[in-house]
ZADO-1210 file (C-alpha; in nm, 4 decimals, padded with zeros to 6 digits):
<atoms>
<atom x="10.2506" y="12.9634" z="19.5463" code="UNK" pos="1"/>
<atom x="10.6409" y="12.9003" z="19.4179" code="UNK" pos="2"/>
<atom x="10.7736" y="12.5705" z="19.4712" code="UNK" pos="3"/>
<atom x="11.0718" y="12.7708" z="19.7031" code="UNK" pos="4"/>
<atom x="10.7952" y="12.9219" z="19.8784" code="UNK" pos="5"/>
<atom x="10.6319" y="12.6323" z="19.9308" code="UNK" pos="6"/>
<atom x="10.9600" y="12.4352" z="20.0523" code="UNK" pos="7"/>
<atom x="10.9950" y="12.7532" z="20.2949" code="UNK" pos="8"/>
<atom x="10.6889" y="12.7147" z="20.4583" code="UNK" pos="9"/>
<atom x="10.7483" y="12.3439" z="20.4732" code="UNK" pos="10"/>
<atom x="11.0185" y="12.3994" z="20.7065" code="UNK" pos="11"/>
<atom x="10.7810" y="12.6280" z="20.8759" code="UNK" pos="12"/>
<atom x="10.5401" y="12.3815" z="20.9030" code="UNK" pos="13"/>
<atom x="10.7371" y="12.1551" z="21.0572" code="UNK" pos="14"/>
<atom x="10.8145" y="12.3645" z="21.3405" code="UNK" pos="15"/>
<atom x="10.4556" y="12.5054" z="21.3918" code="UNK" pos="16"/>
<atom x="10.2721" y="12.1559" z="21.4079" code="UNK" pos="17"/>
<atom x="10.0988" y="12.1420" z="21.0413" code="UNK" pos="18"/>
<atom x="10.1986" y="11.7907" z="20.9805" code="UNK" pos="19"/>
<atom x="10.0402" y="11.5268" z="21.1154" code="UNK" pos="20"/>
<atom x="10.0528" y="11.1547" z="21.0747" code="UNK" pos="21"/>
<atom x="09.7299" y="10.9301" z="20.9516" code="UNK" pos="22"/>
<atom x="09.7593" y="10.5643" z="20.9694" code="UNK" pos="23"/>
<atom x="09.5720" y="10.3675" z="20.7200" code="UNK" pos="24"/>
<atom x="09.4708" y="10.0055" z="20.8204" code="UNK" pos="25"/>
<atom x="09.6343" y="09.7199" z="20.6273" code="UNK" pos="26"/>
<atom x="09.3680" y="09.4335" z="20.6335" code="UNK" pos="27"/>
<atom x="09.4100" y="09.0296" z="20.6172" code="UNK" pos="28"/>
<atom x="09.1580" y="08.9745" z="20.3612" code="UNK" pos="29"/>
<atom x="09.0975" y="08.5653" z="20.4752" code="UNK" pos="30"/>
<atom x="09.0135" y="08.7004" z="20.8245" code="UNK" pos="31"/>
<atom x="08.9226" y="09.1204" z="20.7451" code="UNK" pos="32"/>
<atom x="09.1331" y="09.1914" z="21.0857" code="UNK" pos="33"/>
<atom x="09.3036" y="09.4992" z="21.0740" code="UNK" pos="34"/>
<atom x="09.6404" y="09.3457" z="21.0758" code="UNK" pos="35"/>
<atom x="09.8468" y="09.6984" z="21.0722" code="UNK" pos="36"/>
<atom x="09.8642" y="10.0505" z="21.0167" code="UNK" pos="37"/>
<atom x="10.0452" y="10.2004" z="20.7312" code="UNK" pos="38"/>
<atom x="10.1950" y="10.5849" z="20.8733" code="UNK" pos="39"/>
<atom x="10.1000" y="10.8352" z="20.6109" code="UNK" pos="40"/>
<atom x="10.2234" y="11.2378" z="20.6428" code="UNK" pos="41"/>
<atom x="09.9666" y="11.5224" z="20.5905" code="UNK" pos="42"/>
<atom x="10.0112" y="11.8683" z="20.5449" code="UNK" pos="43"/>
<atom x="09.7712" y="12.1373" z="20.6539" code="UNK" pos="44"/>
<atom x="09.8154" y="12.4759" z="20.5242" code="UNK" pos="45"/>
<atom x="09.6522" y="12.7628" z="20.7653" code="UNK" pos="46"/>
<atom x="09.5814" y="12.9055" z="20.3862" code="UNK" pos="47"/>
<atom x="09.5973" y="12.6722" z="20.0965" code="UNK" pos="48"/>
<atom x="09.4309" y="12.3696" z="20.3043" code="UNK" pos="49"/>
<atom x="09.5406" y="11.9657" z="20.2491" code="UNK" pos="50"/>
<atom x="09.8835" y="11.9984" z="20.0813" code="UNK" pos="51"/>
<atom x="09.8881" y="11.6753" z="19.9070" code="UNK" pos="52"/>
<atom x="10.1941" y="11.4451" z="19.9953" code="UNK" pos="53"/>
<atom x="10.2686" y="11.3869" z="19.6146" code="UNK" pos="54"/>
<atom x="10.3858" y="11.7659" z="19.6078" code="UNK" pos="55"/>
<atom x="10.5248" y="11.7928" z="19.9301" code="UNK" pos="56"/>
<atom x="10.6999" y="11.5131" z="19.9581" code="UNK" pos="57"/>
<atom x="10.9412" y="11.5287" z="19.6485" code="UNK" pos="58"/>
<atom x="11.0099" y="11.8923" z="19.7167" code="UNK" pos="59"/>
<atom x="11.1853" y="11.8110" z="20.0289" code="UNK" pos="60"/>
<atom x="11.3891" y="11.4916" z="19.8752" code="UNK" pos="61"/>
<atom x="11.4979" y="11.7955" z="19.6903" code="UNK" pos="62"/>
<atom x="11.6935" y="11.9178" z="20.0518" code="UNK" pos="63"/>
<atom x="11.7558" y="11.8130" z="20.3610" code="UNK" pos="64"/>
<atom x="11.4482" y="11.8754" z="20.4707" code="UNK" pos="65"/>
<atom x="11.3559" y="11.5366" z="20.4027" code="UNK" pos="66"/>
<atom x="11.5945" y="11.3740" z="20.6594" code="UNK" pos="67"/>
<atom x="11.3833" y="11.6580" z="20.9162" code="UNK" pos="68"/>
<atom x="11.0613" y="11.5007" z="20.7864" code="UNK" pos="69"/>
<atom x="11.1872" y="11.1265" z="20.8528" code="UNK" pos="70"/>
<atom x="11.3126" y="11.2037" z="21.1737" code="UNK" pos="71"/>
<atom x="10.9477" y="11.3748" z="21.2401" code="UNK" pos="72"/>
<atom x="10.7879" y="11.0686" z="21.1481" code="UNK" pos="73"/>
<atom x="10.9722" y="10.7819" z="21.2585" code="UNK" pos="74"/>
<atom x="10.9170" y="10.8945" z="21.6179" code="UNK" pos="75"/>
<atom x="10.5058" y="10.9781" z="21.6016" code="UNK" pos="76"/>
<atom x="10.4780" y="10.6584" z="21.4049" code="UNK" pos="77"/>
<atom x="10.6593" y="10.4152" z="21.6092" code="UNK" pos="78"/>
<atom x="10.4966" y="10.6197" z="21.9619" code="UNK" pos="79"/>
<atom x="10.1250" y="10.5631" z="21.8031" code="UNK" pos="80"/>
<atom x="10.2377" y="10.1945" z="21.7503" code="UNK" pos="81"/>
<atom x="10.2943" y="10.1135" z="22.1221" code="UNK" pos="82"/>
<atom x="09.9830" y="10.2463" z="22.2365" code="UNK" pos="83"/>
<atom x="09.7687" y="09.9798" z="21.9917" code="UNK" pos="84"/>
<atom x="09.6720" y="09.6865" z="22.1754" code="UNK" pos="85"/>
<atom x="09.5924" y="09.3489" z="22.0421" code="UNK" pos="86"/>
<atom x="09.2241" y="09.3132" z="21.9249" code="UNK" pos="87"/>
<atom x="08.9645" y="09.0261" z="21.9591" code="UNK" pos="88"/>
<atom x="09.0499" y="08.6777" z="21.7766" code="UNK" pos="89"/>
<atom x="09.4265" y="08.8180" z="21.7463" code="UNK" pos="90"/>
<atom x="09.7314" y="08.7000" z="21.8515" code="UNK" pos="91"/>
<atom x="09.9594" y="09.0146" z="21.8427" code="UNK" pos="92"/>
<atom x="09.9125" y="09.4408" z="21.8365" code="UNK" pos="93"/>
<atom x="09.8857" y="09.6102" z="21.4722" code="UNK" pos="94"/>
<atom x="10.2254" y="09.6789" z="21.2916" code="UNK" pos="95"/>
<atom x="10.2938" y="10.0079" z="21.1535" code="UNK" pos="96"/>
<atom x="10.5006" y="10.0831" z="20.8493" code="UNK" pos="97"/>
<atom x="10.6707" y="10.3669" z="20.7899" code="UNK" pos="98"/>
<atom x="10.8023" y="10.4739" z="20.4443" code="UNK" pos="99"/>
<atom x="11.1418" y="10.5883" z="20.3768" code="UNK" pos="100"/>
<atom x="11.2802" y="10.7871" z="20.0788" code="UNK" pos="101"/>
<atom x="11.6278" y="10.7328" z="19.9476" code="UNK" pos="102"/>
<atom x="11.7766" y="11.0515" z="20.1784" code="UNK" pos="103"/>
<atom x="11.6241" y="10.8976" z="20.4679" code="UNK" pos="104"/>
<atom x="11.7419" y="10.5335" z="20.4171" code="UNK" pos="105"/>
<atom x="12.1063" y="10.5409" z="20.3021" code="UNK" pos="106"/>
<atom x="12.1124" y="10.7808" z="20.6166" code="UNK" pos="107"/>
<atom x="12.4190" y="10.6767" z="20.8268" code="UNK" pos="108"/>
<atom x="12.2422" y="10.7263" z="21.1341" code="UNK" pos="109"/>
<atom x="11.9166" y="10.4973" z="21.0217" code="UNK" pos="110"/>
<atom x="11.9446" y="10.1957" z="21.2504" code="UNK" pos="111"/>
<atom x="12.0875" y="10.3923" z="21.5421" code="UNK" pos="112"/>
<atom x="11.7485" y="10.6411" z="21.5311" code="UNK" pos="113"/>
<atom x="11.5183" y="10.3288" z="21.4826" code="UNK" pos="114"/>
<atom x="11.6999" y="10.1564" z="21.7895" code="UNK" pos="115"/>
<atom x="11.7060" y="10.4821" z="22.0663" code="UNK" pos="116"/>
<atom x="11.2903" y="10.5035" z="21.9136" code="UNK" pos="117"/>
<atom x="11.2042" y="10.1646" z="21.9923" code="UNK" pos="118"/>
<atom x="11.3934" y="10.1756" z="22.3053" code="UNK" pos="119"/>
<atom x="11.2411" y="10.4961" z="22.3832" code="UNK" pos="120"/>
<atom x="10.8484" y="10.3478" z="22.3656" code="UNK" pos="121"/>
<atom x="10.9237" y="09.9879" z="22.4012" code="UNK" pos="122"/>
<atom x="10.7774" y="09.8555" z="22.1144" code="UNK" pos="123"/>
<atom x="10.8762" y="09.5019" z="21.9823" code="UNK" pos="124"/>
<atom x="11.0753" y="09.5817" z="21.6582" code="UNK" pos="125"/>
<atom x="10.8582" y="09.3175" z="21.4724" code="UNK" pos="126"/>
<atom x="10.5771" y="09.5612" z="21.4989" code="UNK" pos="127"/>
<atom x="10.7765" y="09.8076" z="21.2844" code="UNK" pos="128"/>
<atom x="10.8319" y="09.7662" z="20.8987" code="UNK" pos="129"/>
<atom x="11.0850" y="10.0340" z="20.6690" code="UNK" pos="130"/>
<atom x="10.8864" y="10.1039" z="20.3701" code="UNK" pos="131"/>
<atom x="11.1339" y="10.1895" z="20.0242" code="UNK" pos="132"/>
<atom x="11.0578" y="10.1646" z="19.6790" code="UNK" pos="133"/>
<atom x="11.2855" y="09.9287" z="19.4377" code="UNK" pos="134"/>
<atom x="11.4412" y="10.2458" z="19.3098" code="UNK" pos="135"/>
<atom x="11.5729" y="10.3529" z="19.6822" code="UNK" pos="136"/>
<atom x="11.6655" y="09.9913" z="19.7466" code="UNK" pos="137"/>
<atom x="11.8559" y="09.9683" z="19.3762" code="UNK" pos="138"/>
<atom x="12.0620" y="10.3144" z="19.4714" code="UNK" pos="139"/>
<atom x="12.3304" y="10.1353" z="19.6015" code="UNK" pos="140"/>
<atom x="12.2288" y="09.7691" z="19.6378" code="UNK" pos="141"/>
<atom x="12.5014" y="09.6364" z="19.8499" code="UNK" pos="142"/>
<atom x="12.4574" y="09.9524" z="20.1127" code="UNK" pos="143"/>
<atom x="12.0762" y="09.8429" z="20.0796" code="UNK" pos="144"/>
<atom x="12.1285" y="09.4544" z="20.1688" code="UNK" pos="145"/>
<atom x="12.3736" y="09.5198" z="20.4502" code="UNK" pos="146"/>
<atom x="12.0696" y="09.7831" z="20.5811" code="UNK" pos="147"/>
<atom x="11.8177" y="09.5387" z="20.5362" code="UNK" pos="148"/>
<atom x="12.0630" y="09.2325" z="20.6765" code="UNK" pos="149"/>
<atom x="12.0883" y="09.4619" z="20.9892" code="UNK" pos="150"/>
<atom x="11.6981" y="09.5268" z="20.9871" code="UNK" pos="151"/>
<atom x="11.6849" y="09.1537" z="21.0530" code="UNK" pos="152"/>
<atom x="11.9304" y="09.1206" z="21.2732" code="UNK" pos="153"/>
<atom x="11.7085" y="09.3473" z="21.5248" code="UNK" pos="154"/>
<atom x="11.3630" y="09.1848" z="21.4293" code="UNK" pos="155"/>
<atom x="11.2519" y="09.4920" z="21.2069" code="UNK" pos="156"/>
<atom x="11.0993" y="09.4488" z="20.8840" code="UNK" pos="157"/>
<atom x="11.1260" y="09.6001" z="20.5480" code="UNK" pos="158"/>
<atom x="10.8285" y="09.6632" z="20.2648" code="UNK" pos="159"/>
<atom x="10.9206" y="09.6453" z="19.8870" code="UNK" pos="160"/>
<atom x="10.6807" y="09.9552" z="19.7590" code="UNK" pos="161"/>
<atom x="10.5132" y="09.9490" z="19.4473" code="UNK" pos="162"/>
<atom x="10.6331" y="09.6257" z="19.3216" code="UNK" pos="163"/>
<atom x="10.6157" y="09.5482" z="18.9491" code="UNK" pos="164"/>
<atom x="10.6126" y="09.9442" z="18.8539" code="UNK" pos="165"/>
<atom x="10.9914" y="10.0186" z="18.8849" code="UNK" pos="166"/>
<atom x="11.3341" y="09.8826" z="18.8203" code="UNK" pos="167"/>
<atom x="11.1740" y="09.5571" z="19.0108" code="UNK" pos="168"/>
<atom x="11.4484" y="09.2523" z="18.9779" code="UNK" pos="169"/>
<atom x="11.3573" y="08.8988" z="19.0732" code="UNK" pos="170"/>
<atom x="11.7722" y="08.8121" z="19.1625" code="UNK" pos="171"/>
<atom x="11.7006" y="09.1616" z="19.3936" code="UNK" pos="172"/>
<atom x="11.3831" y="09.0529" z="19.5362" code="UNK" pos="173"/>
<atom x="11.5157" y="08.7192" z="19.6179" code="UNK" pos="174"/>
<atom x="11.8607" y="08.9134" z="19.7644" code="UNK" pos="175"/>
<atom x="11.6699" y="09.1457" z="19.9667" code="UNK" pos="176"/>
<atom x="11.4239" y="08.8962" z="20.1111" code="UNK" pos="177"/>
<atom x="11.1708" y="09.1809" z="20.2001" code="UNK" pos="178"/>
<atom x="10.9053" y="09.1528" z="20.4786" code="UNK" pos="179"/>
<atom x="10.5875" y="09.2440" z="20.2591" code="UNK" pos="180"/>
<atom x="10.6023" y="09.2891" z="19.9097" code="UNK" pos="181"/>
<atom x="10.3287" y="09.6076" z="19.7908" code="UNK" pos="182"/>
<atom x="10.1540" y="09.5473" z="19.4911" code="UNK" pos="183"/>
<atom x="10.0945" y="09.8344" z="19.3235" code="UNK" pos="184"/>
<atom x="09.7389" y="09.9910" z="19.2663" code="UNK" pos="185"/>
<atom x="09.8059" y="09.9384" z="18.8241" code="UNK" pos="186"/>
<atom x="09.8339" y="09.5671" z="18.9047" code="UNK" pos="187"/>
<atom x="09.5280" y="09.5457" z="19.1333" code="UNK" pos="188"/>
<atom x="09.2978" y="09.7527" z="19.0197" code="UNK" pos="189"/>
<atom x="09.4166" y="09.8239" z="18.6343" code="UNK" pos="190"/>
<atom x="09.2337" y="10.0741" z="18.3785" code="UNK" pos="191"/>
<atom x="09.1894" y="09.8021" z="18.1357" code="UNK" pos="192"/>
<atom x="09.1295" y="09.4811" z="18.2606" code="UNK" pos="193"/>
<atom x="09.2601" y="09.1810" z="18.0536" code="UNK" pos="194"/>
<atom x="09.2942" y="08.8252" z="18.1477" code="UNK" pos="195"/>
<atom x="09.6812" y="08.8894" z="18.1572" code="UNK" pos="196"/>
<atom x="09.6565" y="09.1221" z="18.4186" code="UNK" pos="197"/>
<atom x="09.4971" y="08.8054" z="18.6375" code="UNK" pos="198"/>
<atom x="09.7832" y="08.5821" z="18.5335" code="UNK" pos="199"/>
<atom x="10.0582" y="08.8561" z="18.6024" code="UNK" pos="200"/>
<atom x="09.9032" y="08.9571" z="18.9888" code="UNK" pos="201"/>
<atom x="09.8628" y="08.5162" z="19.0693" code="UNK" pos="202"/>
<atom x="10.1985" y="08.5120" z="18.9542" code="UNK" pos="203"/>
<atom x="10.3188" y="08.7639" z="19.1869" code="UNK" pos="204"/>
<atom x="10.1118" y="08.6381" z="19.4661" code="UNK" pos="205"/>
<atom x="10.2718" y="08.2745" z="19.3995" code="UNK" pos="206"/>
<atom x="10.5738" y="08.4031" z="19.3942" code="UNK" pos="207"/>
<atom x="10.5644" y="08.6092" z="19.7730" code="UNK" pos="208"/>
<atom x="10.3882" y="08.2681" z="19.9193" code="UNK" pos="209"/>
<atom x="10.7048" y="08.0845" z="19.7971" code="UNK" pos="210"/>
<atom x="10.9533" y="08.3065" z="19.8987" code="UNK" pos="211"/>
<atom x="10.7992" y="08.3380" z="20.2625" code="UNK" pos="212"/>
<atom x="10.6933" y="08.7098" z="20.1828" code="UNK" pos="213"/>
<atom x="10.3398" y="08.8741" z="20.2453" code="UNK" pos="214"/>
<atom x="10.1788" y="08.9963" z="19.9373" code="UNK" pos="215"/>
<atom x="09.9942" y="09.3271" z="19.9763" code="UNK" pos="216"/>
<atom x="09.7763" y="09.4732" z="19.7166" code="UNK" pos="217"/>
<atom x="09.7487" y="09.8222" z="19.7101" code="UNK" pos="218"/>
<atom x="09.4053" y="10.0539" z="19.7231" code="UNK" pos="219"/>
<atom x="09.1635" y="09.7639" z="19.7856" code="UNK" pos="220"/>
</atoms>
């Protein structure tokens, strides 16, 4: 199937109910409770089965389609959210996180969508966390920190993706204050394990618990 035929039928998709939205759990390893939830798309195909999001997903940052994929998302994830309750031997509901592609986030009409959703399900905008990579964050810094600034402003949190992989600054990280910093999967679980690997993922972690951040390591 051709990538514009395969973009087409994305569209289609979206209209006829193939995506869907899976929520993996995000687990506090010193007390294994499921902590929050982070919203993942899937594609079904009637005829070429699980689409996988890796060659979905960048098609449509190639079009608009991605801004109709966000604003399919946002919604389901933030209306699954408010129906979680809090569990035994916690003290508040699962968050969800939600990630956003450049498109989606330097979107003008970003906060105003996030505020009509959580108005719209009543769900405490601490329970929902933006999710961007350092290379959607470093498109146009100052547009990001003034996002990000506002984020704050109305109690909603932000996730630095794939830390350590990308154009990751420490001036940026300390600018952008994020929420949860992602480690990614290379640094956790690498194909060749060295003793600098160790020293590289406690420095990270050391550097989150000082800058007030949670650390999350990817694929554990």
């Amino acid at each position: 199937i051709s990538r514009f035929s395969l973009v087409q039928e994305l569209r289609q998709a979206l209209l006829a109910g193939e995506l869907t939205m899976h929520y993996q759990p995000i687990v506090e390893l010193t007390s294994t409770r499921v902590v929050g939830f982070e919203a993942l798309m899937r594609w079904h195909h009637p005829v070429q089965g699980w689409i996988p999001p890796n060659v979905f997903i960048p098609l449509a940052e190639q079009s608009e389609l991605i801004l109709a994929l966000g604003a399919f998302a946002l919604p389901e994830a933030i209306a699954a959210a408010s129906a979680w309750r809090v569990s035994e031997g916690s003290t508040r509901a699962p968050y969800v996180t939600v990630n956003f592609s450049a498109h989606q986030f330097h979107n003008s009409g970003l906060i105003a969508m996030i505020e009509v959703e959580l108005l719209t399900n009543g769900l405490d905008p601490e329970r929902l966390v933006i999710e961007i990579t350092d290379s959607v964050a470093l498109l146009d810094a100052n547009e990001t920190m003034n996002t990000l600034s506002h984020f704050r402003q109305i109690g909603v949190g932000s996730a630095l993706d794939d830390f350590g992989t990308g154009f990751s600054s420490l001036s940026y990280l300390a600018l952008l204050n994020p929420t949860i910093i992602k480690i990614d999967q290379t640094f956790v679980s690498p194909k060749h394990e060295t003793e600098h690997n160790s020293t590289l993922l406690e420095a990270i972690i050391s550097l989150g618990h000082k800058l007030n951040t949670t650390v999350l390591a990817e694929g554990i």
